[in-house]
N, CA, C and O atoms as a MOPAC input file, in Angstrom:
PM7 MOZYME 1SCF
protein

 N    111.35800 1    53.93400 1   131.22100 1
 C    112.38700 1    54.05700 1   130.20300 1
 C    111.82400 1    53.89100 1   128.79500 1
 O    112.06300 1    54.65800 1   127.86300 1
 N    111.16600 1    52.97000 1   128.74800 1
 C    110.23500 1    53.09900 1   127.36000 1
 C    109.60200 1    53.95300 1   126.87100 1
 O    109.38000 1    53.86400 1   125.66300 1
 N    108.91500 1    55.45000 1   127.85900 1
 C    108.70900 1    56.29000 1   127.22300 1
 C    109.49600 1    57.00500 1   126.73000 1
 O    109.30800 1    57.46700 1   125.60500 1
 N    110.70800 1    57.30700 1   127.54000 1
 C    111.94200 1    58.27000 1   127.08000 1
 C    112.79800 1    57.59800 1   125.88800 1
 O    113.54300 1    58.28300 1   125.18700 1
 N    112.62100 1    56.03300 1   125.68700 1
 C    113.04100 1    55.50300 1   124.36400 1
 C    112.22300 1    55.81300 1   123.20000 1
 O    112.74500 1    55.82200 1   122.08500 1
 N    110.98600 1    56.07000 1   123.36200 1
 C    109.99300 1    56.15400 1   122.42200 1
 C    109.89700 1    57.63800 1   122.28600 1
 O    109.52900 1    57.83500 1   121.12800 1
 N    110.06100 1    58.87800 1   122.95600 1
 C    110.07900 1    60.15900 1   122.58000 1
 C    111.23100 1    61.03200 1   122.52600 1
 O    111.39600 1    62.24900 1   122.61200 1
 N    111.93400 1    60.08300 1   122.36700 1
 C    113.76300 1    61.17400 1   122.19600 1
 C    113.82200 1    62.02100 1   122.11000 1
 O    114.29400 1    62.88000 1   122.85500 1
 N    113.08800 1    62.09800 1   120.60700 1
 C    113.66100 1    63.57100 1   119.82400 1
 C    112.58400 1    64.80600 1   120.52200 1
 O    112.79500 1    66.00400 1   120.70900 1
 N    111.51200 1    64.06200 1   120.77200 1
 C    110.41800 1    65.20800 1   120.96200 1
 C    110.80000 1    65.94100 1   122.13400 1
 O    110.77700 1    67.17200 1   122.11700 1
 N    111.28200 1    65.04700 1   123.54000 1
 C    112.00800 1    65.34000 1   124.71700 1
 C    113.30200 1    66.24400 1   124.79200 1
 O    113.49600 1    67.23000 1   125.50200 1
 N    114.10400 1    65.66500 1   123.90100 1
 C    115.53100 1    66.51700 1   123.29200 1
 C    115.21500 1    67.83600 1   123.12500 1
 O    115.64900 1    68.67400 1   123.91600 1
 N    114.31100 1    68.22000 1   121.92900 1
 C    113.58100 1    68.84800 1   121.45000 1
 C    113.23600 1    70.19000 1   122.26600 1
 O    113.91500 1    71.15500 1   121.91400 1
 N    112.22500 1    70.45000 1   123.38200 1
 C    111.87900 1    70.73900 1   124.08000 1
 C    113.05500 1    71.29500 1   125.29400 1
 O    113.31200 1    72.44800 1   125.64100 1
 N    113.62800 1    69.99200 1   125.75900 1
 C    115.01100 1    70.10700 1   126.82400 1
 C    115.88200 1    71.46800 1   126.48200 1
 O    116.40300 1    72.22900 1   127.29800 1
 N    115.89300 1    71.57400 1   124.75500 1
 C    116.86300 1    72.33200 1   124.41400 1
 C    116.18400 1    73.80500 1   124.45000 1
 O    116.95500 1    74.76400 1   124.41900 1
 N    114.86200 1    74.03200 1   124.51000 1
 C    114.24000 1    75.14300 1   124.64700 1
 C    114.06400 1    75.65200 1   125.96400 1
 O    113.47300 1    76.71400 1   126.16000 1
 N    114.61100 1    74.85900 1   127.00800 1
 C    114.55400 1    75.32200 1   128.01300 1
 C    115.73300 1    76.46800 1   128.67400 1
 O    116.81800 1    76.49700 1   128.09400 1
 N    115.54900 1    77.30800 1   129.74900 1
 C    116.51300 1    78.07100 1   130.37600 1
 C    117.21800 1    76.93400 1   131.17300 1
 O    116.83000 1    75.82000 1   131.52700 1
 N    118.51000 1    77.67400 1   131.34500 1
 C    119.17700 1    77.09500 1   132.39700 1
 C    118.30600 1    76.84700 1   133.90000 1
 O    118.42700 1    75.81600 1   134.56200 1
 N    117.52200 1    77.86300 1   134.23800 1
 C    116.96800 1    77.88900 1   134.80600 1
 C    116.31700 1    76.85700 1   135.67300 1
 O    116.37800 1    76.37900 1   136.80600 1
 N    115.28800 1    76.71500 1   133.90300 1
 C    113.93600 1    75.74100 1   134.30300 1
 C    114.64900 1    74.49500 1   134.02200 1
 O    113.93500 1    73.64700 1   134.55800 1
 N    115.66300 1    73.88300 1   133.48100 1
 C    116.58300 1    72.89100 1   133.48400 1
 C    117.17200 1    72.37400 1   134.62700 1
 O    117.21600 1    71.18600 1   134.94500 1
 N    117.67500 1    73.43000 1   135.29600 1
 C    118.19400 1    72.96000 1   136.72500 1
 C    116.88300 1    72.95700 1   137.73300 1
 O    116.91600 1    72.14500 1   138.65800 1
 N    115.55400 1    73.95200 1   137.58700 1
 C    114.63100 1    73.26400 1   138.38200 1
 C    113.73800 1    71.96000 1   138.08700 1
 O    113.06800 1    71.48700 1   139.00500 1
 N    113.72900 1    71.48900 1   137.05000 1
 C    113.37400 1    70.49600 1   136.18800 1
 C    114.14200 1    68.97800 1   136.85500 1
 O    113.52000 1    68.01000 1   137.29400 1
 N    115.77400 1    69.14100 1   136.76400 1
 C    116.44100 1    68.18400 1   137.46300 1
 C    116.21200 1    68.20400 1   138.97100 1
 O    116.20300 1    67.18000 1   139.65400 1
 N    115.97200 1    69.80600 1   139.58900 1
 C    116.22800 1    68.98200 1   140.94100 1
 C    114.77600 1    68.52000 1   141.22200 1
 O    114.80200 1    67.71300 1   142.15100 1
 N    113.40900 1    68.74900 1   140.72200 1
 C    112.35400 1    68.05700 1   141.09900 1
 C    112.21400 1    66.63500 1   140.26700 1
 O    111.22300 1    65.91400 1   140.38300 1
 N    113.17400 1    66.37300 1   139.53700 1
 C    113.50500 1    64.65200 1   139.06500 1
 C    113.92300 1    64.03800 1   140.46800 1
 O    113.38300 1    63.09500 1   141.04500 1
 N    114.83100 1    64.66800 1   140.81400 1
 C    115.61500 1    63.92200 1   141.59500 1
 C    114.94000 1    63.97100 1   142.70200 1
 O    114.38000 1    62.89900 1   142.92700 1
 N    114.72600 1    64.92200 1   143.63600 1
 C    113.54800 1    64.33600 1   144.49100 1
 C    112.51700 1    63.88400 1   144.31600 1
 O    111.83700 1    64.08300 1   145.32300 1
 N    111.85500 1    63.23600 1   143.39700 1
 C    110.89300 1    62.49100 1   143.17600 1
 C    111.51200 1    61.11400 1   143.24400 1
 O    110.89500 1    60.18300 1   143.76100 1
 N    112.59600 1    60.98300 1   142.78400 1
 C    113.51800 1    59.64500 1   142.32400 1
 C    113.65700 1    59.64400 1   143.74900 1
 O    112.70400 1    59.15500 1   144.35500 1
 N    114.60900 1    60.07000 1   144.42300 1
 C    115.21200 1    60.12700 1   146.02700 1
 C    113.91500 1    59.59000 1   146.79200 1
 O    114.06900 1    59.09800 1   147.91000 1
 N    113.19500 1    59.63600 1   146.47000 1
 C    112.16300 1    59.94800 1   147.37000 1
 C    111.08800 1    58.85500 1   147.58800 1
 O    110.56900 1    58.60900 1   148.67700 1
 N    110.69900 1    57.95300 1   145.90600 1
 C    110.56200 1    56.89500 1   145.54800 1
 C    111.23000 1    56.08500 1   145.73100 1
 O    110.68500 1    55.03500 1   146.07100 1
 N    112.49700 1    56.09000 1   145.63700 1
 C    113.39200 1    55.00100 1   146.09900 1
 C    114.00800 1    54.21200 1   147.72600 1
 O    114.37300 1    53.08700 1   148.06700 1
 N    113.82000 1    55.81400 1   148.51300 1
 C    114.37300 1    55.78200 1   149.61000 1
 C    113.81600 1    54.89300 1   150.08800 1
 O    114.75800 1    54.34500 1   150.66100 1
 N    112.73000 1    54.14200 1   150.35900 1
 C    112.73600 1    52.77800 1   151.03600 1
 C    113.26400 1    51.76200 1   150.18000 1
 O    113.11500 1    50.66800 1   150.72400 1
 N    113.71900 1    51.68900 1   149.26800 1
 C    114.60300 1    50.29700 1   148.69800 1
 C    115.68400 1    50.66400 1   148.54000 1
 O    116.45600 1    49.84100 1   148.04700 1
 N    116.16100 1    51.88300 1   148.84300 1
 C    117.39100 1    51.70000 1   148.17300 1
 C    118.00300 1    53.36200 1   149.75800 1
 O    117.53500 1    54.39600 1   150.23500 1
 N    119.03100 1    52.64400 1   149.84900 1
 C    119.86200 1    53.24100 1   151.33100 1
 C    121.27800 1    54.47500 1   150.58200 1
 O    121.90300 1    55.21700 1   151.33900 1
 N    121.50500 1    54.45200 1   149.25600 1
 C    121.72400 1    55.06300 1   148.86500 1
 C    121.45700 1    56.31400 1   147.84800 1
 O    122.08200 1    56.33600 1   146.78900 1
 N    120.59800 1    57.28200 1   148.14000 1
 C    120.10900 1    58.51100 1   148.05400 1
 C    121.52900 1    59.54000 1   146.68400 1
 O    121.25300 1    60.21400 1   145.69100 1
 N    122.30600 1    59.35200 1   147.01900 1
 C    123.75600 1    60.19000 1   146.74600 1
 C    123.33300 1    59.15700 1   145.46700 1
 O    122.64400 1    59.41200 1   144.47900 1
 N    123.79300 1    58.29300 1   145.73500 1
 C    123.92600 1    57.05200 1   144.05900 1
 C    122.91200 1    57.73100 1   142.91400 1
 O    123.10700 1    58.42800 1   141.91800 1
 N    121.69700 1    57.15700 1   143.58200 1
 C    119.93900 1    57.96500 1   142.88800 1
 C    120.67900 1    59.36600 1   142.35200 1
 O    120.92500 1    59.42400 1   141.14700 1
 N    120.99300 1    60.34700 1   143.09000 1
 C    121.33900 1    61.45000 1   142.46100 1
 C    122.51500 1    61.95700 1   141.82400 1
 O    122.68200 1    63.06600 1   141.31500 1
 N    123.34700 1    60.94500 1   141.92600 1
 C    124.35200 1    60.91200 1   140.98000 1
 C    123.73700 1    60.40600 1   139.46900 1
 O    123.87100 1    61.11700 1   138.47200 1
 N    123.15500 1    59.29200 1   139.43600 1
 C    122.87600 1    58.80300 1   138.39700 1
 C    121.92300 1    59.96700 1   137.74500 1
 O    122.21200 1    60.41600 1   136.63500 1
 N    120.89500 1    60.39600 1   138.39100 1
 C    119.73400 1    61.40600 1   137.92300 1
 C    121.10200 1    62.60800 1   136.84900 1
 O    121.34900 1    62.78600 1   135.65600 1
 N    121.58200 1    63.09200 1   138.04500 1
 C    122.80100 1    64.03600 1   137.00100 1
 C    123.16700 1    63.41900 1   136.23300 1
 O    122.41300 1    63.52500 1   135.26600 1
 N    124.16600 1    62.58200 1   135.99400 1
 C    124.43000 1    61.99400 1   135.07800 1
 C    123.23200 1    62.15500 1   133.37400 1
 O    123.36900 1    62.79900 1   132.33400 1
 N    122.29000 1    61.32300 1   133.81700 1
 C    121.39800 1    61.54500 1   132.67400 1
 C    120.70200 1    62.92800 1   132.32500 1
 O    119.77200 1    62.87500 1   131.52000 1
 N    121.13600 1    64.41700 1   132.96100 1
 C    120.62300 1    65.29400 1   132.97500 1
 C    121.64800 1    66.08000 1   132.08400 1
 O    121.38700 1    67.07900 1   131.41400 1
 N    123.27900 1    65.23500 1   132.23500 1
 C    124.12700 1    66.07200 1   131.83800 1
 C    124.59000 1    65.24600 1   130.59600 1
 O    125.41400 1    65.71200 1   129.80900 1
 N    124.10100 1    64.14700 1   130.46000 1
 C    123.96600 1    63.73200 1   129.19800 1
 C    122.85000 1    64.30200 1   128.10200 1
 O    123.42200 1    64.61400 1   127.05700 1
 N    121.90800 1    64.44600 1   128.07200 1
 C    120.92400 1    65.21500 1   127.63300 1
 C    121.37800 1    66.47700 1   127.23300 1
 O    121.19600 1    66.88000 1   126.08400 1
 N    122.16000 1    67.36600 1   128.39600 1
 C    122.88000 1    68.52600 1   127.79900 1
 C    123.58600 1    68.11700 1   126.60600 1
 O    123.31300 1    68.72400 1   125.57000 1
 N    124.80300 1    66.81000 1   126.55900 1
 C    125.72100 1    66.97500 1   125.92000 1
 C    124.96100 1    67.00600 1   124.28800 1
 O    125.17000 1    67.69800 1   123.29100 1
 N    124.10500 1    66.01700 1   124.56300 1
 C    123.64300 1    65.44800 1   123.05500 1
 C    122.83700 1    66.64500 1   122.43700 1
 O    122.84400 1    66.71500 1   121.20800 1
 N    121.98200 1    67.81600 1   123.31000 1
 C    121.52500 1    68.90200 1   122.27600 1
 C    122.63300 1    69.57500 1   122.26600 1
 O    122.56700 1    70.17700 1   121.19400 1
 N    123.47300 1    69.82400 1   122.69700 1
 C    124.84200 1    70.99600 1   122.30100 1
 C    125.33000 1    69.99100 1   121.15900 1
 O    125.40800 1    70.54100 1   120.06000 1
 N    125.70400 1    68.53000 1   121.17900 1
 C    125.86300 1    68.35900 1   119.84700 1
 C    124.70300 1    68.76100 1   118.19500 1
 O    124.88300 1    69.11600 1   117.03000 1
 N    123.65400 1    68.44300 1   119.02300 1
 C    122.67600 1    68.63500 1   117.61800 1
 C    122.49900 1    69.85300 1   117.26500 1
 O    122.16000 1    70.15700 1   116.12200 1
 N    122.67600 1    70.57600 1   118.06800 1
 C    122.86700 1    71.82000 1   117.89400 1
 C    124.00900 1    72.07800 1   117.34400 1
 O    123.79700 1    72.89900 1   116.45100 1
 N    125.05000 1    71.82800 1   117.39900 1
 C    126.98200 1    72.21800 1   117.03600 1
 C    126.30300 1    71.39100 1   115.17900 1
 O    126.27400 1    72.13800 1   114.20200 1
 N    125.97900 1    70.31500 1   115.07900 1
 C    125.82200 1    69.56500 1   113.67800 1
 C    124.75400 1    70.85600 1   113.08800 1
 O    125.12700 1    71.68200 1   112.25500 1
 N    123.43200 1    70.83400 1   113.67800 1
 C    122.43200 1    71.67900 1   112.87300 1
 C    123.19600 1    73.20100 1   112.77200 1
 O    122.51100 1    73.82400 1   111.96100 1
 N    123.91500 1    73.76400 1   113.07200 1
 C    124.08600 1    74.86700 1   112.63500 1
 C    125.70700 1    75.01200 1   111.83000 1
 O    126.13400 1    76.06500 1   111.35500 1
 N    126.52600 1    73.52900 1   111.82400 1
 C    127.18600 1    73.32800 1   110.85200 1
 C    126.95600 1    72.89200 1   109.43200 1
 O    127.60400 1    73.15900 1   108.42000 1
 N    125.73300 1    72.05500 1   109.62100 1
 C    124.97700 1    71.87700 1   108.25200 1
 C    124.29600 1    72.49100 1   107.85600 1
 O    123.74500 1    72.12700 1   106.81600 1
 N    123.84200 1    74.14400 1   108.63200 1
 C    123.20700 1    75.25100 1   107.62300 1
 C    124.23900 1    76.28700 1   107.00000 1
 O    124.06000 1    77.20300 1   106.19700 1
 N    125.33200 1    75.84900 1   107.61500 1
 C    126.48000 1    76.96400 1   106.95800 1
 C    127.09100 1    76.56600 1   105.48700 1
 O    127.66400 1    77.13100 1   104.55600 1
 N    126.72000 1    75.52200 1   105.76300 1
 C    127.30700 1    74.46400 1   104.09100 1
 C    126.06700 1    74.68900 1   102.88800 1
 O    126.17500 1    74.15700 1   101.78400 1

């Protein structure tokens, strides 16, 4: 988590240059890596990949905002 605290913008950045595509293959090889790492401590798999979405579809929300601001503050 400390890296993804420490490279936000650069991560954001990038995220937003991606296709839908490579975004949704991007998440699902998160999540089986996560699923997969975890599955001996943890008996819930579904949870792991709920949460993984979650932060995948947060990430969406926040470049569609910076995006919705950056191209309202070039119209001004």
């Amino acid at each position: 988590m400390e890296f993804v605290k420490a490279h936000k913008g650069t991560l954001l950045s990038h995220y937003s240059m991606l296709t839908p595509t490579q975004k949704m293959g991007y998440k699902d090889k998160v999540t089986q890596l996560c699923v997969k790492k975890q599955q001996t401590a943890c008996d819930n798999p579904r949870g792991v990949q709920h949460d993984m979405e979650a932060s995948f579809d947060a990430m969406d929300q926040e470049v569609c905002l910076q995006s919705s601001l950056l191209r309202m503050s070039n119209q001004e």
